[in-house]
Every structure is written in C-alpha cells, then in structure tokens.
MARDREN-592303 format. One record per residue (C-alpha): x negated, z, y negated. Coordinates in steps of 0.2 Angstrom, whole numbers, plus 5000, padded with zeros to 4 digits. Each point is the difference from the previous one (the first is absolute). Last residue first. Layout:
# residues N
R / X / Z / Y;
...
This chain:
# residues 168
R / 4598 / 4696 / 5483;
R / 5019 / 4993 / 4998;
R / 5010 / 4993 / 4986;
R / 5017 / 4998 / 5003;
R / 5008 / 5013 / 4990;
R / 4990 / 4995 / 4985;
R / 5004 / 4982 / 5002;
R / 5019 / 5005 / 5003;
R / 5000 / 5012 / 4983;
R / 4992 / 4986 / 4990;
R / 5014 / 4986 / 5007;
R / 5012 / 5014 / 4994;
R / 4992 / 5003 / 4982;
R / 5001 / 4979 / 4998;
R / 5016 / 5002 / 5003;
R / 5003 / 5013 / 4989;
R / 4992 / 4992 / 4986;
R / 5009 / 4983 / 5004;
R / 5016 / 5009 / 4997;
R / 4994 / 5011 / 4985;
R / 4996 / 4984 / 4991;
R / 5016 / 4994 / 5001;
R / 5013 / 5014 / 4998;
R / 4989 / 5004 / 4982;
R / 5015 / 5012 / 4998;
R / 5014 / 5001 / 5013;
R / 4993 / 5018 / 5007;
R / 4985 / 5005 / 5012;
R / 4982 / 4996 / 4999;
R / 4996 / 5013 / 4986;
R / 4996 / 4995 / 4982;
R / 4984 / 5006 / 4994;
R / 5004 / 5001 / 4980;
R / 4984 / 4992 / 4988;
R / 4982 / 5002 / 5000;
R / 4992 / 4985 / 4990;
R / 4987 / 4996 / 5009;
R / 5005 / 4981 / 4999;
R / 5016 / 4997 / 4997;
R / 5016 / 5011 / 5002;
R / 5012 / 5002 / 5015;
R / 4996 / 5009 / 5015;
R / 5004 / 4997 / 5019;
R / 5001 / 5015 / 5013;
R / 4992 / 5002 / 5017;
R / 4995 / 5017 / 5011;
R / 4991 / 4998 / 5017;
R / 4995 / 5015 / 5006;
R / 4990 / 4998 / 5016;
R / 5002 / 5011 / 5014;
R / 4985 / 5005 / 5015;
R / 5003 / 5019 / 4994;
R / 4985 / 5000 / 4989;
R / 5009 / 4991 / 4988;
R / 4995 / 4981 / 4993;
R / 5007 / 4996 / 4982;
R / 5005 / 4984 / 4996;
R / 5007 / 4995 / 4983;
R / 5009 / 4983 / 4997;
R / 5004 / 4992 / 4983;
R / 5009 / 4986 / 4995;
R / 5001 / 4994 / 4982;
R / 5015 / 4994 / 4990;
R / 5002 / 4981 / 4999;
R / 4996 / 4987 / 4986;
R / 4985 / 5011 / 4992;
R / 5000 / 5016 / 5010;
R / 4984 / 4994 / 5004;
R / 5003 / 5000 / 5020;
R / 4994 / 5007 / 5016;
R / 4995 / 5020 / 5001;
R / 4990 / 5012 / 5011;
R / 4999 / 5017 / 4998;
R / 4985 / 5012 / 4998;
R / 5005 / 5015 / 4988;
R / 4996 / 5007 / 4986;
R / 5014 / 4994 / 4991;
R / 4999 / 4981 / 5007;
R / 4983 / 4995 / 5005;
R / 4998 / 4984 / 5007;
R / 5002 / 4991 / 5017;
R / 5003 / 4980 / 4999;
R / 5016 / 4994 / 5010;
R / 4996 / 4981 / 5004;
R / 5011 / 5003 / 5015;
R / 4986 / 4994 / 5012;
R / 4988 / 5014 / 4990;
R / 5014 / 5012 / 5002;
R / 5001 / 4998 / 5019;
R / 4982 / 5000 / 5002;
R / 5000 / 5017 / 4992;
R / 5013 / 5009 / 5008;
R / 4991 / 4994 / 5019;
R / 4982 / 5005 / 4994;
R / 5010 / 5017 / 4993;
R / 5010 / 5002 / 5018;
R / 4981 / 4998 / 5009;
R / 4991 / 5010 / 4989;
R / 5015 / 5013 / 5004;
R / 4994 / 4997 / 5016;
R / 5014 / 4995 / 5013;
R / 5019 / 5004 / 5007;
R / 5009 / 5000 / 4982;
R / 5017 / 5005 / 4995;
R / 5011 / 4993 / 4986;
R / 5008 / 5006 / 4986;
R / 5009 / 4996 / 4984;
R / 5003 / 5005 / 4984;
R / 5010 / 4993 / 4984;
R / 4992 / 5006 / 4985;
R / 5006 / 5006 / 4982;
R / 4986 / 5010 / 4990;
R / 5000 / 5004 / 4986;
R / 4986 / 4991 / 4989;
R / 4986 / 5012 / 4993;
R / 5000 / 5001 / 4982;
R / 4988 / 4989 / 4990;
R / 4983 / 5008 / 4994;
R / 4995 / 4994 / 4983;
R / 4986 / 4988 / 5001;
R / 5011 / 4986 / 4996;
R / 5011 / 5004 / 4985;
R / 4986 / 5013 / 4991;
R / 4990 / 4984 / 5001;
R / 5011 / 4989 / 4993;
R / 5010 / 5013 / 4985;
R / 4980 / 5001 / 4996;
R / 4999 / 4981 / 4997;
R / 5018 / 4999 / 4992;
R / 4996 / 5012 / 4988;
R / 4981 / 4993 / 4994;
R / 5011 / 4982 / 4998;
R / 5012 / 5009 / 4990;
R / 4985 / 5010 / 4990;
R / 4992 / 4983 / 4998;
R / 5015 / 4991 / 4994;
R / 5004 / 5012 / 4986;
R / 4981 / 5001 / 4996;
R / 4999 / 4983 / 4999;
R / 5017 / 4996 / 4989;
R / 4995 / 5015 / 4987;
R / 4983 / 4992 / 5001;
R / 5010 / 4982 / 4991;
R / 4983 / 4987 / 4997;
R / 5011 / 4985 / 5008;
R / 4990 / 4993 / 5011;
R / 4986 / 5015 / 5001;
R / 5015 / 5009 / 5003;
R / 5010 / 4989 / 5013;
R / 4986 / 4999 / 5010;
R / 4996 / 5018 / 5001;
R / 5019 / 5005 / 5003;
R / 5002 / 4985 / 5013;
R / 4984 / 5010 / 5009;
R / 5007 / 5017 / 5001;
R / 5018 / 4992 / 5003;
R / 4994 / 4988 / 5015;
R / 4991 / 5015 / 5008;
R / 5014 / 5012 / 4999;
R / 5010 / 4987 / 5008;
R / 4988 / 4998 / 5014;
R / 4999 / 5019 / 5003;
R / 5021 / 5001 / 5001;
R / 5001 / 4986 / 5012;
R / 4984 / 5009 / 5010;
R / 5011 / 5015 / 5003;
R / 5015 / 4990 / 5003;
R / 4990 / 4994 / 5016;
C-alpha cells in the first residue's frame, strides 16, 4: 500500500513538472520535479517488492482428538469456518484461517493442522494491522485485545467439540 502511495506521487510530480514548464517555461523546475517524481517511483517499487521479515510468532495452542478420516475432521474444520465467515488465506507460507480487516477490530486467525496421531492442533491468535499488512501475532492470553480473544476462544472451543464429535 505505501508502495503504491509513493508510485502515485512520483507520478503527480513527473507530470506537475511537465505542466508547470510548458506553463511557465522554467526547465530547472521540470527537471527538479521529474527526478523527485523519478525518486519517488523507484523508492515505490523497491518498498513493495522488497521482501518483509517473517513475523514472530506468538500463538496460543490447542488440542483436540479425532475418531474419523482426516477428510472427514477437514470436511468438519471447513464447514465450521465457512459458518463463522472465516475465509482461509495464506499467512507466512502457511494455510490459516482469518475473520476481520483489521479496520475497526483486530483480526482473528485460526490454523488447523491434522497429525497422524488422530490429534488436531488448533492454534489461534488475533493481529493488528489492515489489509496484508503483516503486523505482531498476539497470543490468546493477557488483558490486551480481552474482547476479541474471548469470542476467539470460544469459538476455538465450539471448533474443538465439533471435531471431537464428528464420526465416520
């Protein structure tokens, strides 16, 4: 986002430059404006395809076992999500499943993982930041964001029931 911010300045300067100088007929003024505006759009594509740093980590986990398929336990995760309007994404190189814009209230996120030994790891944090920006994972535990981690862990427990539940 702050990548494109910078590109559409540099664009505005470039072409204020060549308006201005045909306006006022001042190159010193045009070239001054275009190298800004050349600046700004190579400072904007440096910003966003420059790789970010990986976000540390801060997760609560939680477990639950399972006495089906694993299609079955996935069948179950994912119709639980959809019902929770959480939409799955790729967070980090990883599949996770997140509600929320970040916009009025930090956003949820919830990653399933399914073990060979008939266990699911459920691990759930909230984040703050809009959009993609990647910002610090806060962990379900502590005063902070009280809130939102309540109805987050709540909605982790009715996921853990479902999943210990379901049957082939």
């Amino acid at each position: 986002m702050l990548g494109m911010l910078f590109c559409i300045i540099g664009l505005v300067l470039i072409f204020a430059g060549i308006f201005i100088s045909a306006a006022v007929e001042n190159f010193i003024v045009m070239f001054v404006l275009f190298i800004c505006g050349l600046l700004f759009v190579i400072a904007g594509i440096l910003y966003t395809n420059l790789p970010r740093k990986k976000v540390k980590k801060h997760r609560t986990p939680y477990t639950v076992e399972y006495k089906c398929s694993k299609e079955r336990v996935q069948f179950a995760i994912d119709v639980f999500m959809k019902e929770n309007e959480y939409e799955p994404l790729k967070y980090n190189d990883e599949d996770v499943y997140k509600k929320g814009n970040g916009w009025w209230l930090a956003r949820r996120f919830i990653k399933c993982t399914i073990n060979d030994d008939n266990t699911v790891l459920i691990e759930g944090w909230i984040s703050q930041g809009m959009g993609s920006a990647a910002s610090t994972e806060i962990a379900l535990t502590g005063f902070y964001g009280a809130m939102l981690k309540k109805i987050l862990i709540g909605e982790i427990e009715e996921l853990r029931n479902r999943i210990s539940n379901v049957e082939d």
